[in-house]
MDAnalysis code that builds the backbone (N, CA, C; Angstrom):
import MDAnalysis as mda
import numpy as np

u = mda.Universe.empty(480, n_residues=160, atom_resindex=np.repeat(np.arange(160), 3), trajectory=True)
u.add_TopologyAttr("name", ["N", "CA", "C"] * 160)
u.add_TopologyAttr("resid", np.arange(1, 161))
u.add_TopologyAttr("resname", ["UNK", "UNK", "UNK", "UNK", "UNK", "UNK", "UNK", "UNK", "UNK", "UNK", "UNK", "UNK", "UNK", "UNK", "UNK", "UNK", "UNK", "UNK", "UNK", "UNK", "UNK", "UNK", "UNK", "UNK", "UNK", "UNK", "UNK", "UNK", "UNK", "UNK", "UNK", "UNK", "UNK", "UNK", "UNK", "UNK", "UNK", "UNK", "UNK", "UNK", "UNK", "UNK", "UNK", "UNK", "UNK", "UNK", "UNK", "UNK", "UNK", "UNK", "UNK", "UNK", "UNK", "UNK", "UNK", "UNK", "UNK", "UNK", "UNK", "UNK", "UNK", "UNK", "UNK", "UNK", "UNK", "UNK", "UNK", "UNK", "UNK", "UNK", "UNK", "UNK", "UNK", "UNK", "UNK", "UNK", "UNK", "UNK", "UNK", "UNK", "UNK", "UNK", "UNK", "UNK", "UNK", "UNK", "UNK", "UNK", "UNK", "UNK", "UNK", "UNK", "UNK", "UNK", "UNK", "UNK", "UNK", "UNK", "UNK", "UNK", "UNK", "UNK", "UNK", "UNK", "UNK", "UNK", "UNK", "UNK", "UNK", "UNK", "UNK", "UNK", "UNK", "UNK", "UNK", "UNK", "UNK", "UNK", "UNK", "UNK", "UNK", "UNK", "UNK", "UNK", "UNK", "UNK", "UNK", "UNK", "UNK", "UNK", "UNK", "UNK", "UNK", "UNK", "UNK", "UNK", "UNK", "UNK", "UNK", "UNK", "UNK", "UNK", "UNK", "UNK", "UNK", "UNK", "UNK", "UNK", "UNK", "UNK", "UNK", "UNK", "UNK", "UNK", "UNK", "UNK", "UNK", "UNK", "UNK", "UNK"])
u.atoms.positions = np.array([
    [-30.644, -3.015, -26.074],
    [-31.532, -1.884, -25.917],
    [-32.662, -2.309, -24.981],
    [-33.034, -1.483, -24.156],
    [-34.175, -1.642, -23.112],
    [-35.706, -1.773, -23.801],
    [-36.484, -2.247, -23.052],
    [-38.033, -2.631, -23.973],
    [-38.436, -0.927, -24.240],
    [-38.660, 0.010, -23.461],
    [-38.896, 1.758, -23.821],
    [-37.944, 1.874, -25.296],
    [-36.868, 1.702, -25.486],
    [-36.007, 1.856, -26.364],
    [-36.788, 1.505, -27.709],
    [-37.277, -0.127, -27.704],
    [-37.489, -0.817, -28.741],
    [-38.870, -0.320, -28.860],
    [-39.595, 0.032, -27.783],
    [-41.378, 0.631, -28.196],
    [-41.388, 1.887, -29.068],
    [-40.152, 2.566, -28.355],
    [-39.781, 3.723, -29.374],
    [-39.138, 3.822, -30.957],
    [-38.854, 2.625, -31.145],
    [-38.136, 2.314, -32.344],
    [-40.035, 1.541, -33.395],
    [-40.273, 0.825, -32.565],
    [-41.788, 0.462, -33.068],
    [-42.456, 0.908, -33.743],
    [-42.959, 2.162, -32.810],
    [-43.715, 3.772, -33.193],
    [-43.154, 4.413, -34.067],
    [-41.698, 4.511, -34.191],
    [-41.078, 5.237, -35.561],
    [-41.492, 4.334, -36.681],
    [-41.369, 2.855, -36.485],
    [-41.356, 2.405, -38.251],
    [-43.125, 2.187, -38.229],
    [-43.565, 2.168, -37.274],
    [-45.446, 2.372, -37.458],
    [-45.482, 3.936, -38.360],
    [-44.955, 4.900, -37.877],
    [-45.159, 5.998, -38.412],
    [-44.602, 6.007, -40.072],
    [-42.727, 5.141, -39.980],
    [-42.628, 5.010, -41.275],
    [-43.326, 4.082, -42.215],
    [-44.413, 3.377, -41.914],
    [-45.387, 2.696, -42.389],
    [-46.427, 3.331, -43.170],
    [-46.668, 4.100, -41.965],
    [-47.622, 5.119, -42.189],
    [-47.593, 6.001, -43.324],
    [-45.968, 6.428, -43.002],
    [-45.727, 7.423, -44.574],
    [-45.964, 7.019, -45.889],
    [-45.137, 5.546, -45.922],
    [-44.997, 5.244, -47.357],
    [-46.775, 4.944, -47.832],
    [-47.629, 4.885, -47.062],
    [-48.765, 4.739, -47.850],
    [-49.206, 6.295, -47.946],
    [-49.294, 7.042, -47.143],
    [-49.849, 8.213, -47.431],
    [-49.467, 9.050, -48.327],
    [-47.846, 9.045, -48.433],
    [-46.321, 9.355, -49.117],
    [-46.741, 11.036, -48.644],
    [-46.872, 11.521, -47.638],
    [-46.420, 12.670, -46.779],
    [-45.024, 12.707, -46.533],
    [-44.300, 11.552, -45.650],
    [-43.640, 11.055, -44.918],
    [-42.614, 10.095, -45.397],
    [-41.248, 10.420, -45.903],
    [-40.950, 9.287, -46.726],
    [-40.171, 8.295, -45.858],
    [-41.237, 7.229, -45.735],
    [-41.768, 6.103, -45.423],
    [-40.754, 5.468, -45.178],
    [-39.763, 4.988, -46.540],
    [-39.405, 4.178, -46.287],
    [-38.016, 4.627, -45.705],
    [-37.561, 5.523, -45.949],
    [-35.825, 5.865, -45.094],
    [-36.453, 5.974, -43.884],
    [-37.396, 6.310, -43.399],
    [-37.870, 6.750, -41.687],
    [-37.628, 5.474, -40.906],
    [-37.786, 4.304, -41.841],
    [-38.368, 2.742, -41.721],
    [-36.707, 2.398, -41.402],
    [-35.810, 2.629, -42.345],
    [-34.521, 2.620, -42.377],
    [-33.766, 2.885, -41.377],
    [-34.272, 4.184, -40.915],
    [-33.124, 5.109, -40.159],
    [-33.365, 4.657, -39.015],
    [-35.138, 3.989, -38.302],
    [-34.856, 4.226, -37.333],
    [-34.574, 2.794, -37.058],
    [-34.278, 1.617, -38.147],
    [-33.072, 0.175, -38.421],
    [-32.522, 0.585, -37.492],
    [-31.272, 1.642, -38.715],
    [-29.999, 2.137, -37.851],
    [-29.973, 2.592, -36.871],
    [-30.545, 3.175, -36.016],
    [-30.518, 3.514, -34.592],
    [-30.041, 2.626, -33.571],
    [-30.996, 1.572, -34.024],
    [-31.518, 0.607, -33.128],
    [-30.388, -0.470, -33.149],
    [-30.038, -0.781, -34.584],
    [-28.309, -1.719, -34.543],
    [-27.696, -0.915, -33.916],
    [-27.540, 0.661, -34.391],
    [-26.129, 0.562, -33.623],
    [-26.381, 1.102, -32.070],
    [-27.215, 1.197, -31.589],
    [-27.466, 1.064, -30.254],
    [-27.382, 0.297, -29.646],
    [-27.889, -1.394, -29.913],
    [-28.297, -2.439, -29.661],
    [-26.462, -3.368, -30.080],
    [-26.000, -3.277, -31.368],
    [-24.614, -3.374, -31.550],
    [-24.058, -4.966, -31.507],
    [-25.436, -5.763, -31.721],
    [-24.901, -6.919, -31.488],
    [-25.350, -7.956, -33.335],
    [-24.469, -8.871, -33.513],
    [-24.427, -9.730, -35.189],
    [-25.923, -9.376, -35.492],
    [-27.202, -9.971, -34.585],
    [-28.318, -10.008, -35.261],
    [-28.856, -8.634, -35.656],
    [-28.559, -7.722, -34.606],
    [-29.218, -5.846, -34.992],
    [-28.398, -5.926, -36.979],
    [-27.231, -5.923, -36.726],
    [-26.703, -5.602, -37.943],
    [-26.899, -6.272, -38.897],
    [-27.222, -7.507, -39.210],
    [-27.777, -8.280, -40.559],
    [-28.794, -8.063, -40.590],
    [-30.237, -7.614, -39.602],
    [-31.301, -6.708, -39.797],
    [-30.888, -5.502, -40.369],
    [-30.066, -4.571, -39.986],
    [-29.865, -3.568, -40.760],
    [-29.392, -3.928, -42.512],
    [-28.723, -4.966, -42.299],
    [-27.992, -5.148, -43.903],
    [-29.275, -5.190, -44.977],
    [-30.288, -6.176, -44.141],
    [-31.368, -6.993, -44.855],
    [-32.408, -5.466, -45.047],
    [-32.380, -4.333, -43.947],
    [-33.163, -2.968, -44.667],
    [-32.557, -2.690, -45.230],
    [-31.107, -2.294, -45.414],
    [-30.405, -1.216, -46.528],
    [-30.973, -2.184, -47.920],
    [-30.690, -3.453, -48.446],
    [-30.890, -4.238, -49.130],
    [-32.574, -3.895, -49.749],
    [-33.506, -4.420, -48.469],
    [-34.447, -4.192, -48.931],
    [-34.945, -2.962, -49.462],
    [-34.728, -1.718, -48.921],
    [-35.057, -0.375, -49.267],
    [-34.218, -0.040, -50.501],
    [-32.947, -0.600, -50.902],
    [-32.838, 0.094, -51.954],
    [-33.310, -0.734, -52.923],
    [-33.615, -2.058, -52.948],
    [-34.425, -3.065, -53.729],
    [-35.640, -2.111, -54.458],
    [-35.982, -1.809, -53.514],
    [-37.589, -1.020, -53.311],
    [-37.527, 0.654, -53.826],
    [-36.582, 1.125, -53.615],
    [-36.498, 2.292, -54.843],
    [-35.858, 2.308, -55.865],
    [-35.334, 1.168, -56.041],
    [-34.952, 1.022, -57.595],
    [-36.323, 0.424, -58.469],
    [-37.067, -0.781, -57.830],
    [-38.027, -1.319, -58.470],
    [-38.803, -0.948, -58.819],
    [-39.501, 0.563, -57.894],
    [-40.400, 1.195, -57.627],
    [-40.228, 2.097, -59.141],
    [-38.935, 2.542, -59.537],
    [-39.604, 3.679, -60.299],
    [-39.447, 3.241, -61.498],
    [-37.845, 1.649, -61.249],
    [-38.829, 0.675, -62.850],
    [-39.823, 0.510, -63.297],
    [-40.690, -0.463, -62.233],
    [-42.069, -1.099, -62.702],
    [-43.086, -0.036, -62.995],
    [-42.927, 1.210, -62.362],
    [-44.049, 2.763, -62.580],
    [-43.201, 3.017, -64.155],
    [-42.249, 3.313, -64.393],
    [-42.061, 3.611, -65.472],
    [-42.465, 2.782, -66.902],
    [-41.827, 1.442, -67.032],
    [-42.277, 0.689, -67.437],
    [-44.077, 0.955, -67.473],
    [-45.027, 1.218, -66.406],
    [-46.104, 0.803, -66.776],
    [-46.385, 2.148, -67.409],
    [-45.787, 3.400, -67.427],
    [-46.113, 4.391, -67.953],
    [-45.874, 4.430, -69.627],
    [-44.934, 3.986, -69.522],
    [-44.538, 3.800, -71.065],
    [-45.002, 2.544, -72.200],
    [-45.453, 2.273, -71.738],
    [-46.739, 0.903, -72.258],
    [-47.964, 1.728, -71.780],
    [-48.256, 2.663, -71.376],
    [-49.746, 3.920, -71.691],
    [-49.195, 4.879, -72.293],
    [-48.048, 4.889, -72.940],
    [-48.100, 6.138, -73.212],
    [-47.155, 7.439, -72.763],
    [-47.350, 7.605, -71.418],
    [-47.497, 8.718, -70.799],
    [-46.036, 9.425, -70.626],
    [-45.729, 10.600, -71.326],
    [-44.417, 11.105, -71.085],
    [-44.198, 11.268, -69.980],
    [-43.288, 11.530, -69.354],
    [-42.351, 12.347, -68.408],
    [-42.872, 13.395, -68.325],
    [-42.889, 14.639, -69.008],
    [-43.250, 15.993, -68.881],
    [-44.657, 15.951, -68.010],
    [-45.472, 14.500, -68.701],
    [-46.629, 14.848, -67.654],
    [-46.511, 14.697, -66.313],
    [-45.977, 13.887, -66.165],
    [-45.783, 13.747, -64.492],
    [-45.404, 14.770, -63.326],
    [-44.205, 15.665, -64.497],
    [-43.558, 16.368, -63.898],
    [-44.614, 17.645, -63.405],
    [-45.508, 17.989, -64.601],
    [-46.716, 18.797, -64.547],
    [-47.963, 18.212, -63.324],
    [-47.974, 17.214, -63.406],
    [-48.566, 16.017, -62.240],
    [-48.093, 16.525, -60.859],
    [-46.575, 16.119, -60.726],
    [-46.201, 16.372, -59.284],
    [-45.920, 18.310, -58.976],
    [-45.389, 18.911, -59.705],
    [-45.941, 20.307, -59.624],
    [-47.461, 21.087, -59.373],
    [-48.538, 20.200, -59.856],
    [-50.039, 20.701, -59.093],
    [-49.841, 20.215, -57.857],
    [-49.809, 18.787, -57.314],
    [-49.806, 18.023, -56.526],
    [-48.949, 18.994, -55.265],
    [-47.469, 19.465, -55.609],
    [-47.774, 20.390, -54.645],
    [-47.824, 21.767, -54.305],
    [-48.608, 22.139, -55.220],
    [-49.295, 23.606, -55.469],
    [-50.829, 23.162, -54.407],
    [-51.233, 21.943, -54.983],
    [-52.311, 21.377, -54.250],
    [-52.411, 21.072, -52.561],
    [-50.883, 20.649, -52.547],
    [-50.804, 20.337, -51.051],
    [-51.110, 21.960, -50.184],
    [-50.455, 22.856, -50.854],
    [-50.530, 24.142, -49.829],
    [-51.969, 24.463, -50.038],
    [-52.521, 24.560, -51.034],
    [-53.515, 25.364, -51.115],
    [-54.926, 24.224, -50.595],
    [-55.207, 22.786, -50.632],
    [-56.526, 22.208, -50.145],
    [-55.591, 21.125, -49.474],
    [-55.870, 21.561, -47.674],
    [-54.932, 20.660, -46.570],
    [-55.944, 19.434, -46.800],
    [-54.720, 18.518, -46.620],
    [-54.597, 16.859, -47.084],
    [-54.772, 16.385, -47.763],
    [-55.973, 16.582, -48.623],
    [-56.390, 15.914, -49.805],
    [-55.728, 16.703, -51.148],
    [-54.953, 17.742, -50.976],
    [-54.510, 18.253, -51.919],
    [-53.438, 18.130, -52.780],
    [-52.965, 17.506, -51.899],
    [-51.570, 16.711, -52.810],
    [-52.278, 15.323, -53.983],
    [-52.552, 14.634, -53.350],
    [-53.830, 14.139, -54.531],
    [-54.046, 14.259, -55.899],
    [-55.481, 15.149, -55.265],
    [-56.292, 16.273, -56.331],
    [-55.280, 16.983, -56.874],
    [-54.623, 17.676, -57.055],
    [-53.397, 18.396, -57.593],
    [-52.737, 17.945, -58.468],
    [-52.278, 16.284, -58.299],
    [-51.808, 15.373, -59.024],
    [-52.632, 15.069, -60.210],
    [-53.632, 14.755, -59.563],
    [-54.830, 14.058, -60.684],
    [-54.851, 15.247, -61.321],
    [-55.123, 16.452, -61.220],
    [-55.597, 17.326, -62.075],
    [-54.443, 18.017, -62.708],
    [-53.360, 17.850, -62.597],
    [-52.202, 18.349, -63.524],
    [-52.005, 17.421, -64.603],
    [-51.799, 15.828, -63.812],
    [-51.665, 15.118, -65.231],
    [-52.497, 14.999, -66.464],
    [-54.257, 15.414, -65.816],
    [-54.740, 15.342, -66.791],
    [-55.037, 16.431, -67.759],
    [-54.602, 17.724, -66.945],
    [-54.424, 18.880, -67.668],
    [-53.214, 19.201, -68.635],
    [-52.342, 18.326, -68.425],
    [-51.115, 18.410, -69.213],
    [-51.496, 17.435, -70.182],
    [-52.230, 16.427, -70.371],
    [-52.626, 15.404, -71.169],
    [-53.149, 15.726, -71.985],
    [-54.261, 16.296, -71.490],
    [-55.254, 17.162, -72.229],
    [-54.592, 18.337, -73.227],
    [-53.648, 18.868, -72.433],
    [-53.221, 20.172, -73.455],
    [-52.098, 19.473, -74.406],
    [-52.028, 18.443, -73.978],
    [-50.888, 17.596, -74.905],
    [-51.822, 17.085, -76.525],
    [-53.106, 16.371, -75.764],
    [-53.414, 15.315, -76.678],
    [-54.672, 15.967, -77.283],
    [-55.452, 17.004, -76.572],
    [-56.488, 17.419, -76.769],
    [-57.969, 16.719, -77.175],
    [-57.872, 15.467, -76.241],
    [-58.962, 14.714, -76.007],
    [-59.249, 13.989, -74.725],
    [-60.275, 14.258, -74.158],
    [-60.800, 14.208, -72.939],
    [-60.663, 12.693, -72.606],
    [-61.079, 11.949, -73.585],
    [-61.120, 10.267, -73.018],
    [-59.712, 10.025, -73.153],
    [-58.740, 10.505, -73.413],
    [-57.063, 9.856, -74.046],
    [-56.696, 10.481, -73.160],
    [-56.752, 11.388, -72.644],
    [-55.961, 12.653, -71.322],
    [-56.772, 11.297, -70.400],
    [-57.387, 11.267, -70.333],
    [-58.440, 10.628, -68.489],
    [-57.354, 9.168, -68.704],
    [-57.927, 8.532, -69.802],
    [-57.006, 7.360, -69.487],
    [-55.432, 7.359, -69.418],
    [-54.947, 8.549, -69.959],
    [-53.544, 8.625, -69.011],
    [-53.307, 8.864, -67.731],
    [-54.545, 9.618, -67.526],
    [-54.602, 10.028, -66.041],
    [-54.552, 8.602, -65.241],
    [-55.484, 8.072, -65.942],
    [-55.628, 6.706, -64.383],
    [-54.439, 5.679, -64.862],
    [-53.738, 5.670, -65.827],
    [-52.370, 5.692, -65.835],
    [-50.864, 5.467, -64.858],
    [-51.133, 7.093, -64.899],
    [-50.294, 7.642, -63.905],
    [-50.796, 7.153, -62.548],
    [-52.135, 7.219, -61.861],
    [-52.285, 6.712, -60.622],
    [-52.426, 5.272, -60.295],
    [-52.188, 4.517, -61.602],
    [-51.979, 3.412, -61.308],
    [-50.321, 2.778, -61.063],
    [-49.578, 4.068, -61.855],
    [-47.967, 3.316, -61.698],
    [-48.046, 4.232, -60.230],
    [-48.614, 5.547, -59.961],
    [-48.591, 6.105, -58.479],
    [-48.846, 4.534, -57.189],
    [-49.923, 3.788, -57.626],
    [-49.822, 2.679, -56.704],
    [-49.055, 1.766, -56.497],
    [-48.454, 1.637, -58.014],
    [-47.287, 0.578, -57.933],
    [-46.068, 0.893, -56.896],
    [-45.722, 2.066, -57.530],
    [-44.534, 2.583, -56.216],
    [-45.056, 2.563, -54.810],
    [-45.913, 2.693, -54.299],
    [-46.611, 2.725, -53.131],
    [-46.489, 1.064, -52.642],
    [-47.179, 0.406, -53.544],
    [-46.892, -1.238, -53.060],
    [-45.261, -1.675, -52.901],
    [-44.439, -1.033, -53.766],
    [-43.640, -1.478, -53.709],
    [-42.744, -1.173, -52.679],
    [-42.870, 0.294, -52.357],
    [-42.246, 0.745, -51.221],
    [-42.367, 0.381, -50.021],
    [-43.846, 0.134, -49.946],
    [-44.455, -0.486, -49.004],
    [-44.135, -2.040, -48.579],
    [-43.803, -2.574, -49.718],
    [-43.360, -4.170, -49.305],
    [-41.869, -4.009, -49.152],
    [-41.085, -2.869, -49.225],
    [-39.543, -3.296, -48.965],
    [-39.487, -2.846, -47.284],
    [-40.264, -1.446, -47.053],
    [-40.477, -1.748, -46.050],
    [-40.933, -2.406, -44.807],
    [-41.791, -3.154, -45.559],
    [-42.774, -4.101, -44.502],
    [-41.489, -5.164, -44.417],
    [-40.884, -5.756, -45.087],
    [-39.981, -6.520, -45.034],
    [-38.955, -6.348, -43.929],
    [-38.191, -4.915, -44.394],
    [-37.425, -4.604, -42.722],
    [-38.103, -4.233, -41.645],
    [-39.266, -3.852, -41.540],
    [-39.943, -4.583, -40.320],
    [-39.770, -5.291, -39.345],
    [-40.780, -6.218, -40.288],
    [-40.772, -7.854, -40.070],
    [-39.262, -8.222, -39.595],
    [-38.529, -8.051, -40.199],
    [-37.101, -8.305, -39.574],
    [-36.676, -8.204, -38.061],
    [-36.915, -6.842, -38.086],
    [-36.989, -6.085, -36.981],
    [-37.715, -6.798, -35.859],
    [-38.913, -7.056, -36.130],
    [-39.559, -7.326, -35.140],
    [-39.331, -8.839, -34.750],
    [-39.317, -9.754, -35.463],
    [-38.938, -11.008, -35.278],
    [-37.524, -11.081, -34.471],
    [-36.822, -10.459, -34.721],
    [-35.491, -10.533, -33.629],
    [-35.630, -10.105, -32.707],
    [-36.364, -8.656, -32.752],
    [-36.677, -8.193, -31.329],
    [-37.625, -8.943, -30.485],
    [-38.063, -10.283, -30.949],
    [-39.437, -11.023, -30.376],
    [-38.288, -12.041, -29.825],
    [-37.637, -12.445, -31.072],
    [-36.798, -13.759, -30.455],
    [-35.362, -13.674, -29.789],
    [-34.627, -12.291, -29.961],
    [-33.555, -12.376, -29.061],
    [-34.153, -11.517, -27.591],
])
């Protein structure tokens, strides 16, 4: 692949970088796909054991991701139903307050479902920060399977 080729492949996994922290953008297949482009464009042993080492890493990274969040949810507590009430404000939130609303939406469903669950303000809040703490876990985690095929990426493209 030509250096334009690979700047363009760059800018995609900068952007899929970008996603998995913001989680607008899902991050990490963007990170993936635009792997695959680039092996099978490029078509030579090293493109493709970079690709093996993203498929590997990315699905590493969404399996772990919704272990270790779950796991930490269930050592607080926190059902399922809330979340689900969680990611339903979150994007009721996204349409109605642009950018920050997916968020706020989140935060304020889980703790409104907590609340109508548990009917106490300090036991709802601390589920709340709960939930946005296994919300970070998946974020790190996604974030490190992608940073990983990256790094891959870029190290071959530096050294072949």
């Amino acid at each position: 692949m030509n250096a334009a080729g690979e700047v363009i492949i760059g800018i995609v996994l900068l952007v899929g970088l970008f996603g998995v922290v913001v989680q607008i953008l899902p991050g990490g297949l963007l990170v993936l796909g635009a792997i695959a482009v680039w092996a099978v464009l490029t078509g030579t042993g090293w493109a493709w054991a970079v690709l093996g080492l993203a498929v590997a890493a990315t699905a590493v990274a969404g399996v772990g991701k919704y272990l270790l969040a779950g796991r930490h949810l269930r050592g607080a507590g926190v059902p399922t139903s809330t979340l689900v009430w969680g990611g339903i404000a979150g994007v009721v939130g996204f349409f109605v307050v642009p950018v920050v609303g997916l968020p706020l939406g989140f935060v304020l469903g889980v703790f409104g479902a907590e609340l109508a669950r548990l009917r106490d303000q300090r036991v709802a809040w601390t589920a709340t920060v709960a939930a946005l703490r296994a919300t970070g876990i998946t974020i790190l985690v996604e974030l490190a399977g992608a940073l990983i095929s990256s790094a891959a990426w870029l190290a071959v493209v530096l050294l072949t």
